[in-house]
MIFI-147747 format. One record per residue: residue in three letters; x, y, z of N, C-alpha, C in turn. Coordinates in Angstrom, 1 decimal, padded with zeros to 4 digits. Each point is the difference from the previous one (the first is absolute). Layout:
<nodes>
(node "ala" (X Y Z) (X Y Z) (X Y Z))
...
</nodes>
This chain:
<nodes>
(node "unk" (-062.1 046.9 010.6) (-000.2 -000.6 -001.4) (-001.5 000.1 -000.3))
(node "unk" (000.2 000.4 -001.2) (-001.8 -000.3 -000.6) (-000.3 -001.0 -000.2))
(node "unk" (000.6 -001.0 -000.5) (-000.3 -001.2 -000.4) (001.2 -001.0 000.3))
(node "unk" (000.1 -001.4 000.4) (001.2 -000.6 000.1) (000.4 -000.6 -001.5))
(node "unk" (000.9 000.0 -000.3) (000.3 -000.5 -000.9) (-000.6 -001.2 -000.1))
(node "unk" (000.0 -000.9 -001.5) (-000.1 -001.3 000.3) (001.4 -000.8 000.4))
(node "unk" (000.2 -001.5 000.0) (001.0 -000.8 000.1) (000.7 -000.2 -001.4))
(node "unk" (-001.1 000.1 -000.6) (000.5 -000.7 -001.8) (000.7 001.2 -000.3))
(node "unk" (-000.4 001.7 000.6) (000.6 001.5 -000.6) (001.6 -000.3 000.7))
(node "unk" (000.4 -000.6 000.9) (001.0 -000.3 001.1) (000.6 -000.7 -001.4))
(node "unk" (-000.3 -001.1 000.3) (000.6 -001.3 -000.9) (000.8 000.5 -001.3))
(node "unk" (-000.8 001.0 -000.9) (000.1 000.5 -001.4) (001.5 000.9 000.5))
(node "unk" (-000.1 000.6 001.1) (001.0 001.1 000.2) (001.6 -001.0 000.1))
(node "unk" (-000.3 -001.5 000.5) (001.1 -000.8 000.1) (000.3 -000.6 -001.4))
(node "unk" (-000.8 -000.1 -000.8) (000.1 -000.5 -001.4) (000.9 001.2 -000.9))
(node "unk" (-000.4 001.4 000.4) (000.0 000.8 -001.0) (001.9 000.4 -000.3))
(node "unk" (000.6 -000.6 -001.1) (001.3 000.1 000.4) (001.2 001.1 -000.8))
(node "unk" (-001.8 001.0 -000.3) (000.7 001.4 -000.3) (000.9 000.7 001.3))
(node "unk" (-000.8 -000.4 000.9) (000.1 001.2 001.3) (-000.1 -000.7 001.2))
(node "unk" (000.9 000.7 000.8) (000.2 -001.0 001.0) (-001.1 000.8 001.4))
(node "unk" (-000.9 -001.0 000.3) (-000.9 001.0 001.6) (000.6 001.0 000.7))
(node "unk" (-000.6 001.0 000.9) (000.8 000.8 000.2) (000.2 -000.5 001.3))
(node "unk" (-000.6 -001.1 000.8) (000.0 -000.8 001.4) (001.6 -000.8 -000.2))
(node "unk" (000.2 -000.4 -001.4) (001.2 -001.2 -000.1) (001.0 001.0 -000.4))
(node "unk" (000.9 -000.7 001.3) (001.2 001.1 000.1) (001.4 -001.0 000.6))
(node "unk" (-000.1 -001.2 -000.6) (001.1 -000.7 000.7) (000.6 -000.2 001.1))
(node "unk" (-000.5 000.9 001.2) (000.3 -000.4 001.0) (-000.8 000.3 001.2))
(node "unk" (000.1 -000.4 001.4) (-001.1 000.2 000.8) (-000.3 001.5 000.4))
(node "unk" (-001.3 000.3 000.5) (-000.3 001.3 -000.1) (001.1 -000.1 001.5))
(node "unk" (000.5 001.8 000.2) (000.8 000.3 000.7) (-000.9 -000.2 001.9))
(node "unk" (-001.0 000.6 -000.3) (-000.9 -000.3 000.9) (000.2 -001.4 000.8))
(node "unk" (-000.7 -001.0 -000.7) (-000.1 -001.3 000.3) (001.6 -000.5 000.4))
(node "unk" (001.2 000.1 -000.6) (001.2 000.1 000.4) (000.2 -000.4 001.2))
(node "unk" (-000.7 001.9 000.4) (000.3 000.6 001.5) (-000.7 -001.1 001.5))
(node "unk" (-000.9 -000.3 -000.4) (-001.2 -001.2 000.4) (001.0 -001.0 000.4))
(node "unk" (000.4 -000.6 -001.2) (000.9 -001.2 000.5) (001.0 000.2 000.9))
(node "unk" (001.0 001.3 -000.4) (000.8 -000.1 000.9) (-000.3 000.7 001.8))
(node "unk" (-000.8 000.6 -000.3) (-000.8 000.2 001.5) (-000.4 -001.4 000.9))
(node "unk" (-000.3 -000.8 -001.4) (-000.7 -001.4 001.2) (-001.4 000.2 000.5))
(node "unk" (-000.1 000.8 -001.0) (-001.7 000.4 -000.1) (-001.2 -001.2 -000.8))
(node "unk" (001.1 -001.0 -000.6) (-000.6 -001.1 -000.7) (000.1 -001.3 000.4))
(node "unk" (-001.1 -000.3 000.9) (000.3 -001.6 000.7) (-001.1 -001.5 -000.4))
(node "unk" (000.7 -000.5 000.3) (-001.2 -001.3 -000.2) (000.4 -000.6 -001.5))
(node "unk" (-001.7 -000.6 -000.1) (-000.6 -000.4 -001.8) (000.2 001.5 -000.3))
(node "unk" (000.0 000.3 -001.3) (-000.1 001.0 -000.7) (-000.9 000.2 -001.4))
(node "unk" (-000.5 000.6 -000.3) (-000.7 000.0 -001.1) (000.1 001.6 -000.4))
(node "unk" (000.8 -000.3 -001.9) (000.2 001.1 -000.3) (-001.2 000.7 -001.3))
(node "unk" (-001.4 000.4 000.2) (-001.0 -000.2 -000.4) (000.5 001.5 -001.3))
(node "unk" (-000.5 -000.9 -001.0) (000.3 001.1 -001.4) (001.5 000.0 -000.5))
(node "unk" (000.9 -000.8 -000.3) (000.9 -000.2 000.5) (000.5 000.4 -001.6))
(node "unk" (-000.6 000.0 -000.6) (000.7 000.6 -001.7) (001.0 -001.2 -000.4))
(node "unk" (001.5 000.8 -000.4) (000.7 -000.8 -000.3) (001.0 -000.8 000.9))
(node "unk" (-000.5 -000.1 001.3) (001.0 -000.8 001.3) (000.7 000.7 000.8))
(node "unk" (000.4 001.5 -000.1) (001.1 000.5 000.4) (000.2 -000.4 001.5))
(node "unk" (-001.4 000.3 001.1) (000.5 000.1 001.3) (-000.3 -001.4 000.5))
(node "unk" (-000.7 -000.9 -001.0) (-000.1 -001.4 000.4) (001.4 -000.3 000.1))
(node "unk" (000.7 000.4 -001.6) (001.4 -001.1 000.1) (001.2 000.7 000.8))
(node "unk" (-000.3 001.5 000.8) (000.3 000.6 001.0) (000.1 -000.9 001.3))
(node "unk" (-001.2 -000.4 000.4) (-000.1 -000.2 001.5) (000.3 -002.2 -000.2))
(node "unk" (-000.5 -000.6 -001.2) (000.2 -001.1 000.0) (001.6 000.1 000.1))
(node "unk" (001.1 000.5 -000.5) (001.5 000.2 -000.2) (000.2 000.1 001.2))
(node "unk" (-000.7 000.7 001.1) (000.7 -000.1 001.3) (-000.9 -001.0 001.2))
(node "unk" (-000.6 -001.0 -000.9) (000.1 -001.0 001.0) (-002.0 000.1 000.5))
(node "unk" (-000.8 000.8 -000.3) (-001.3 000.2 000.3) (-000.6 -001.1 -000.9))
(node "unk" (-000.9 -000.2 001.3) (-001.7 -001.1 -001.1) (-000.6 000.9 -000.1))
(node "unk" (000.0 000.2 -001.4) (-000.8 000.7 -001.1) (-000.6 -000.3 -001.4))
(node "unk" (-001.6 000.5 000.0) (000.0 -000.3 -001.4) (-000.7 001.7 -000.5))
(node "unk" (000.2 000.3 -001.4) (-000.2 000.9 -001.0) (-001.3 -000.8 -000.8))
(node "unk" (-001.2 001.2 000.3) (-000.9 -000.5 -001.2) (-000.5 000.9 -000.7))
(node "unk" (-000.4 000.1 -000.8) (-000.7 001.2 -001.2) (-000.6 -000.7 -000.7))
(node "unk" (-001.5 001.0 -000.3) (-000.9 -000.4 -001.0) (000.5 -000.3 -001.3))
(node "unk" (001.5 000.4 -000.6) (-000.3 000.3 -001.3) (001.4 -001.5 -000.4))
(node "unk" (-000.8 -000.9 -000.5) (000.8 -001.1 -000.7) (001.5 000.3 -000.7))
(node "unk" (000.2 001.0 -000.5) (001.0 000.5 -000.9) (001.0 000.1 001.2))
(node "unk" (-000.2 001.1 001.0) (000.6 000.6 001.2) (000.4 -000.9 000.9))
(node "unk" (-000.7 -001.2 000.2) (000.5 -001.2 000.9) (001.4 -000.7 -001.0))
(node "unk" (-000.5 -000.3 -001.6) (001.3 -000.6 -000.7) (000.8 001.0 000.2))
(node "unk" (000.0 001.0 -000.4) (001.2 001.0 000.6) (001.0 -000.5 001.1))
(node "unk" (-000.9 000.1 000.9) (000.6 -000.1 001.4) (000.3 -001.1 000.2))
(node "unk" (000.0 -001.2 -000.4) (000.2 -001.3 000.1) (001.2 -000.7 -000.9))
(node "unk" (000.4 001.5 -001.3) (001.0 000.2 -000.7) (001.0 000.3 000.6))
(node "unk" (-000.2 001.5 000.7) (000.9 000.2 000.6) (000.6 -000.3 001.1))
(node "unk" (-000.8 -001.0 000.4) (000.6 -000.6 001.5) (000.9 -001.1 -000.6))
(node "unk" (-000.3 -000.6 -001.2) (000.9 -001.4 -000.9) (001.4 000.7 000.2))
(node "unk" (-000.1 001.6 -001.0) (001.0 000.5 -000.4) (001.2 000.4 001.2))
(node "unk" (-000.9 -000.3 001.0) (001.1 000.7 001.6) (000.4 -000.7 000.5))
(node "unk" (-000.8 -001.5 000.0) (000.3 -001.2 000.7) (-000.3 000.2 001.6))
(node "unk" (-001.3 000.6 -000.1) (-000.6 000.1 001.2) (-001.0 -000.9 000.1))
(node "unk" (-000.5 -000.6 001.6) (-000.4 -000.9 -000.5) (-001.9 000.3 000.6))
(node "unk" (-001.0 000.8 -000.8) (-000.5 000.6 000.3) (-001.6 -000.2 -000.5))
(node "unk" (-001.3 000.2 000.6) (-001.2 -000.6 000.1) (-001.1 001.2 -000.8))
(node "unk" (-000.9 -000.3 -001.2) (-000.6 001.0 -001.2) (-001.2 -000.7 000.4))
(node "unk" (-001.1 000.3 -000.1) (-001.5 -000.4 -000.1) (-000.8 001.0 -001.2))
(node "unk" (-000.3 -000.1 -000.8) (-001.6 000.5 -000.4) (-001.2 000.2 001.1))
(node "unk" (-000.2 001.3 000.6) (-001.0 000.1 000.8) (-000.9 001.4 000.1))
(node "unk" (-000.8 000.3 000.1) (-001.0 000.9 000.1) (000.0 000.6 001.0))
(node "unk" (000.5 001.6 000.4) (000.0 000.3 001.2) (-001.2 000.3 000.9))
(node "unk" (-001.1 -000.2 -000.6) (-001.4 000.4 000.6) (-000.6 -001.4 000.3))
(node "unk" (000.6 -001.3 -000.4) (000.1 -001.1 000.5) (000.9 -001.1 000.2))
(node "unk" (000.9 000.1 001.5) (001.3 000.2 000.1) (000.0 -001.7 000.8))
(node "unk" (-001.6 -000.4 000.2) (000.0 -001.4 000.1) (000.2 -000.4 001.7))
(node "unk" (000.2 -001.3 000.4) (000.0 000.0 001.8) (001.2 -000.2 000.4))
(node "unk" (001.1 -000.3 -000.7) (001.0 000.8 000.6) (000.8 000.8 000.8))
(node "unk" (000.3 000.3 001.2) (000.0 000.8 000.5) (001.9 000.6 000.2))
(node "unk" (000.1 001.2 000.4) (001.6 000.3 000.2) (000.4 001.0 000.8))
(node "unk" (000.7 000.0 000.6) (000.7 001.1 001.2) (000.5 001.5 -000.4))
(node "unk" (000.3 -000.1 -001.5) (000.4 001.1 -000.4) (-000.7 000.1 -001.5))
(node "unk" (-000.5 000.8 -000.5) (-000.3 000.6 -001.2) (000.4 001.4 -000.8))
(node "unk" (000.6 000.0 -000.8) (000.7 001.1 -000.6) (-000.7 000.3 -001.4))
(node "unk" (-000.3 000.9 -000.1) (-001.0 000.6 -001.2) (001.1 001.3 -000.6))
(node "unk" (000.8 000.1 -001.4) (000.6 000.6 -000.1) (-001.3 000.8 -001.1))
(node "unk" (-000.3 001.3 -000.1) (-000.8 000.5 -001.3) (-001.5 -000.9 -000.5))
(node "unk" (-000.1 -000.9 001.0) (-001.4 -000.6 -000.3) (-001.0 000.6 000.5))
(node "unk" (-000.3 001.2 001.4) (-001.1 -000.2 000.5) (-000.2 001.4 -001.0))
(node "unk" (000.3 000.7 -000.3) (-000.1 001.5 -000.8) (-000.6 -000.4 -001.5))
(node "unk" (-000.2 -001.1 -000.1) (-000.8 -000.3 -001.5) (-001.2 -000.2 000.1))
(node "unk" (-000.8 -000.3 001.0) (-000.9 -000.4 000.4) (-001.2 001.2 -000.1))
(node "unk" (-001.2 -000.5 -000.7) (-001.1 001.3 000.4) (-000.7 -000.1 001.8))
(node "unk" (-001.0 000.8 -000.1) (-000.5 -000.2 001.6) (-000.6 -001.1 000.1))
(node "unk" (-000.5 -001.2 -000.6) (-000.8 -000.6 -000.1) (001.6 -001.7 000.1))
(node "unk" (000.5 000.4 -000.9) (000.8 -001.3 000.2) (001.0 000.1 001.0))
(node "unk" (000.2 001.4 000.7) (001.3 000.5 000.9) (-000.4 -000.5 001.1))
(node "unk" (-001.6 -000.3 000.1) (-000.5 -000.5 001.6) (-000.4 -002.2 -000.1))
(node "unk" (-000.2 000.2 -001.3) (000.7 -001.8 -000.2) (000.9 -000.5 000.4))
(node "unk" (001.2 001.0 -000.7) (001.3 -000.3 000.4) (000.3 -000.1 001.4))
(node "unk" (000.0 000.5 000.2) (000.3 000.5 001.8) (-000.7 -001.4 000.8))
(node "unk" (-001.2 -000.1 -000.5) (-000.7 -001.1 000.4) (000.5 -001.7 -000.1))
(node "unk" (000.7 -000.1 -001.0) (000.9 -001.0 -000.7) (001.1 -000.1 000.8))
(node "unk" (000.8 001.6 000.3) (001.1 000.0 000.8) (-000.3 -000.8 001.4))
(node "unk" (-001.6 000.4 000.6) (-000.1 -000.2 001.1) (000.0 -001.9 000.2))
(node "unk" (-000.2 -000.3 -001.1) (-000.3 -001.8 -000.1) (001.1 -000.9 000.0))
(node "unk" (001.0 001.2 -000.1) (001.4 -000.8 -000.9) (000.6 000.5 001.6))
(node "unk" (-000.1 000.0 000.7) (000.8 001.0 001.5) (-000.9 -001.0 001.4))
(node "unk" (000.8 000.4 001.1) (-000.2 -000.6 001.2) (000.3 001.4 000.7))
(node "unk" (-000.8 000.0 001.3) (000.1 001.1 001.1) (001.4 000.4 000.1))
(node "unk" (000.3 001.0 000.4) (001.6 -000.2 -000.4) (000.7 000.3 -000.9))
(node "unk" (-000.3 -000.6 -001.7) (000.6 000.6 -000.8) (000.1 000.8 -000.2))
(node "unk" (000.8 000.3 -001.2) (000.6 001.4 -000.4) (000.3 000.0 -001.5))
(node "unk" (-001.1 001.8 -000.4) (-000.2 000.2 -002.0) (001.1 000.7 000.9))
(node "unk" (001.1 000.1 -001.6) (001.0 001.7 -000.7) (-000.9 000.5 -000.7))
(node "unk" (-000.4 000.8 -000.3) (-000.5 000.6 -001.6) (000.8 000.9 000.1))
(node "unk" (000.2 000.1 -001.5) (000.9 001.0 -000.8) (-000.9 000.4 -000.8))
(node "unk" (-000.4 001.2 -000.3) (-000.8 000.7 -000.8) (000.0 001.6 -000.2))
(node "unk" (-000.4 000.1 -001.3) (000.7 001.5 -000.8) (-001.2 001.1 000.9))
(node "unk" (000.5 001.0 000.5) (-000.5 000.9 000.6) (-000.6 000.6 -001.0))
(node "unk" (-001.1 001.3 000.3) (-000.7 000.9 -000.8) (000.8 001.0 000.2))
(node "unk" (001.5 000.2 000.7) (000.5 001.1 -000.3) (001.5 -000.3 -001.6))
(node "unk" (-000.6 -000.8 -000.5) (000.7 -000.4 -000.9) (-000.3 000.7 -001.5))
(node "unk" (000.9 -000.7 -000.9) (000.1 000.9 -001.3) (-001.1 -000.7 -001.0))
(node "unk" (-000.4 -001.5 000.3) (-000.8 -000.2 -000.7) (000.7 -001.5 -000.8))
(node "unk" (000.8 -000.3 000.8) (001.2 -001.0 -000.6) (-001.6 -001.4 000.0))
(node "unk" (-000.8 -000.2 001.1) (-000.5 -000.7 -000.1) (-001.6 000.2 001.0))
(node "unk" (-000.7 -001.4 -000.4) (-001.5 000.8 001.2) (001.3 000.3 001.1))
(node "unk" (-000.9 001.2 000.8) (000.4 000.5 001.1) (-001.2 -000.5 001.4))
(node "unk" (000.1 000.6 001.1) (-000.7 -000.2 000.9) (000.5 001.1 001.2))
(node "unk" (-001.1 000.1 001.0) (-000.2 001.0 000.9) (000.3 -000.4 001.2))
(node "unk" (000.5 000.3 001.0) (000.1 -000.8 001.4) (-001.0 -000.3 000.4))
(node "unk" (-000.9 000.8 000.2) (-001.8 -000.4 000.5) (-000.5 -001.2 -000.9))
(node "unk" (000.4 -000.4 -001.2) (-000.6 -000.9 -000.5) (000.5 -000.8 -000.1))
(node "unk" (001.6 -000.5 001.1) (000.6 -001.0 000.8) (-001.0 -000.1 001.0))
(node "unk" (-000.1 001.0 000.6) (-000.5 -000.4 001.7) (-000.6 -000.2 -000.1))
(node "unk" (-001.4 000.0 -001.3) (-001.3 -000.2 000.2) (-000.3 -001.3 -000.8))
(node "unk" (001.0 -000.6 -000.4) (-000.3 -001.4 -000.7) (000.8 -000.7 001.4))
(node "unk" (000.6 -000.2 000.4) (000.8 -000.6 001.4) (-000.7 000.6 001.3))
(node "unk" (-001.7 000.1 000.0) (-000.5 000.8 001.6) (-000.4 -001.3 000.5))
(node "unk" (-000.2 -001.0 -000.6) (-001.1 -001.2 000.9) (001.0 -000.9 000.2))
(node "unk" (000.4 -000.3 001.1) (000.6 -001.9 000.2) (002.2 000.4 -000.3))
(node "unk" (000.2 001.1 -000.6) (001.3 000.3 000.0) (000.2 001.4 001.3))
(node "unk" (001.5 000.0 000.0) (000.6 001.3 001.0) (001.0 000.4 -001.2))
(node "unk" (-000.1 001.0 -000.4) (001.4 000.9 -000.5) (000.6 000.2 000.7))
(node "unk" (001.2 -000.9 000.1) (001.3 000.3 000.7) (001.0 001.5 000.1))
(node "unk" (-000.1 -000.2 -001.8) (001.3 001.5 -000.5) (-001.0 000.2 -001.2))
(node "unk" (-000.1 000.9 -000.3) (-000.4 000.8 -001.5) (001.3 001.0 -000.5))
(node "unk" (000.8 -000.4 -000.4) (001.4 000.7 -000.3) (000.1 000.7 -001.3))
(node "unk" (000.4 001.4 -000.1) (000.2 000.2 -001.7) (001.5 -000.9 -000.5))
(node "unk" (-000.1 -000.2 -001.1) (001.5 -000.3 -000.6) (-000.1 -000.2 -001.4))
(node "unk" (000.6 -000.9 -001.0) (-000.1 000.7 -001.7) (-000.1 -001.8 -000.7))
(node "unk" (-000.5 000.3 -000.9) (000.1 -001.5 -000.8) (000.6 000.8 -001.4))
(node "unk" (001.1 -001.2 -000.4) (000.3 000.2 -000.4) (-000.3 -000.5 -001.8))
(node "unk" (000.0 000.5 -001.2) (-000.5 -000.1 -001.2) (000.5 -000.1 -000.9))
(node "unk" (-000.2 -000.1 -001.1) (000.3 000.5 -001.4) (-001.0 000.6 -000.8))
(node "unk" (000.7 001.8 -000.8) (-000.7 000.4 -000.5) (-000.5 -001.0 -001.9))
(node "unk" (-001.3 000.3 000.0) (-000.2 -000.9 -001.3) (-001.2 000.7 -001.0))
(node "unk" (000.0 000.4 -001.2) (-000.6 000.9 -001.1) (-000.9 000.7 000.7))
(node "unk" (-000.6 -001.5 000.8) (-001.4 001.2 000.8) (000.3 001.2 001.0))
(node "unk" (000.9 000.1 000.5) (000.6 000.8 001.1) (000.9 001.2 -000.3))
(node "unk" (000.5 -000.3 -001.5) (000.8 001.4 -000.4) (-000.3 001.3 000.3))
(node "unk" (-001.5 000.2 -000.6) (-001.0 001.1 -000.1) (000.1 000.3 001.7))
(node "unk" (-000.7 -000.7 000.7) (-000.1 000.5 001.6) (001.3 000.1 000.4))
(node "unk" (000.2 -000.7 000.1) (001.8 000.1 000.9) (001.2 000.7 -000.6))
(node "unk" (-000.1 000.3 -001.4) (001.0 000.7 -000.9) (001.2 -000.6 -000.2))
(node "unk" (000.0 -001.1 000.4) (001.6 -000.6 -000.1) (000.0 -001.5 -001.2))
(node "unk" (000.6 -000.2 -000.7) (000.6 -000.7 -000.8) (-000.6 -001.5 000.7))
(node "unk" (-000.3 -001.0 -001.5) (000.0 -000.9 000.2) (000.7 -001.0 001.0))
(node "unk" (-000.1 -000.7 000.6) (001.1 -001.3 000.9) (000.8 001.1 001.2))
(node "unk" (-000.5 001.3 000.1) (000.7 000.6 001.1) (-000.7 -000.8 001.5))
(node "unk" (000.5 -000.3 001.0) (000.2 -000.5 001.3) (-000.6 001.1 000.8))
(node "unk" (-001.0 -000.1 000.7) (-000.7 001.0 000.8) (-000.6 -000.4 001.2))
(node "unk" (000.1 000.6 001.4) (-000.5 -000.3 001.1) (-000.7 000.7 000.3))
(node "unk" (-001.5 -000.2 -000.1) (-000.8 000.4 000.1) (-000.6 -000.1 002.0))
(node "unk" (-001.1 001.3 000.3) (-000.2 000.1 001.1) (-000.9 -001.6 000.3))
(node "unk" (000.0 -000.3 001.1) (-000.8 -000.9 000.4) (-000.3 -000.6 001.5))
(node "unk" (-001.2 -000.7 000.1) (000.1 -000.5 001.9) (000.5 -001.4 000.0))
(node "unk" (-000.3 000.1 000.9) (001.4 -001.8 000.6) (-001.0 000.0 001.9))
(node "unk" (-001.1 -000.9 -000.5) (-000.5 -000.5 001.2) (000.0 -001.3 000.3))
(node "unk" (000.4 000.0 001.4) (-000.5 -001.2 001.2) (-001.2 -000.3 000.4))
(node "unk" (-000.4 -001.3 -000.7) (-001.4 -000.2 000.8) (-000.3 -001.1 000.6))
(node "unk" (-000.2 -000.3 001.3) (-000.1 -001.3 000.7) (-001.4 -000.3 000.0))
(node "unk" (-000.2 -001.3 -000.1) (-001.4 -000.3 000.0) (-000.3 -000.3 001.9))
(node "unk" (-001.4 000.2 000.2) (000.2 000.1 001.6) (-001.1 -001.2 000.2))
</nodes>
């Protein structure tokens, strides 16, 4: 990224009720899914960037302590909506992921949050992650590869390893696809029609804090 977006540019995209984000897709990324049912997700949980609730009201439905926070006020009512609407019974915060506060958790799942980041706030983050974790713990990141179409920021594997080199082990660095919706901005690149469903290339990393 050249620049991170702001929180308020986040917030407006949840307000905006032309068009639906191309992140919000009504259900959990396929990825993260896979995670759960592996038993790759243990402990506290913290689902950092958490949009509209999908994998919060995912992992709270089967019984996990978990909370979902995101910067953007709109995106937490969302998710606090839709957990009413499910009858799940399920935990939203307003929180800043570059200050994630002294709470600490066993598992951290970052679905499309760490790829928005410029160089400058991608090594805050990380730093945040490290405050919010205990030796032991364990990030997912899910994030859009640079061998992608452009669906969203992308990122490089070297510029995983090289924000996770101090104080973490990369477990897995795995390819696999996040999944999307095409939206006005994406026509042109991707060629395909408004609201078409697209799985785009992407990594899926393990990182334990040591």
């Amino acid at each position: 990224m050249d620049l991170t977006p702001t929180l308020s540019r986040f917030d407006d995209f949840y307000k905006d009720r032309s068009q639906t984000p191309p992140w919000v897709i009504g259900e959990p990324q396929p990825a993260i899914v896979g995670l759960h049912r592996a038993g790759q997700i243990t402990g506290r949980v913290l689902d950092v960037g958490c949009g509209t609730g999908e994998h919060t009201l995912l992992l709270a439905a089967a019984g996990y302590d978990v909370v979902g926070v995101d910067g953007a006020p709109t995106a937490v009512e969302q998710a606090r909506r839709n957990a009413r609407d499910r009858g799940v019974d399920a935990r939203f915060e307003v929180a800043d992921a570059l200050t994630l506060g002294a709470a600490t958790y066993d598992t951290i799942i970052d679905s499309a949050l760490f790829h928005i980041f410029d160089d400058s706030d991608r090594a805050r983050y990380v730093q945040s992650l490290y405050a919010a974790t205990r030796p032991g713990s364990v990030v997912h990141v899910l994030a859009l590869s640079d061998t992608g179409r452009g669906l969203g920021p992308e990122v490089s594997e070297s510029t995983l390893r090289d924000a996770f080199a101090d104080g973490w082990d990369i477990e897995a660095l795995d390819t696999t696809t996040y999944r999307g919706v095409v939206t006005p901005v994406h026509t042109e690149t991707l060629g395909l029609p408004v609201g078409t469903v697209v799985d785009e290339p992407a990594w899926l990393a393990r990182v334990r804090r040591v």
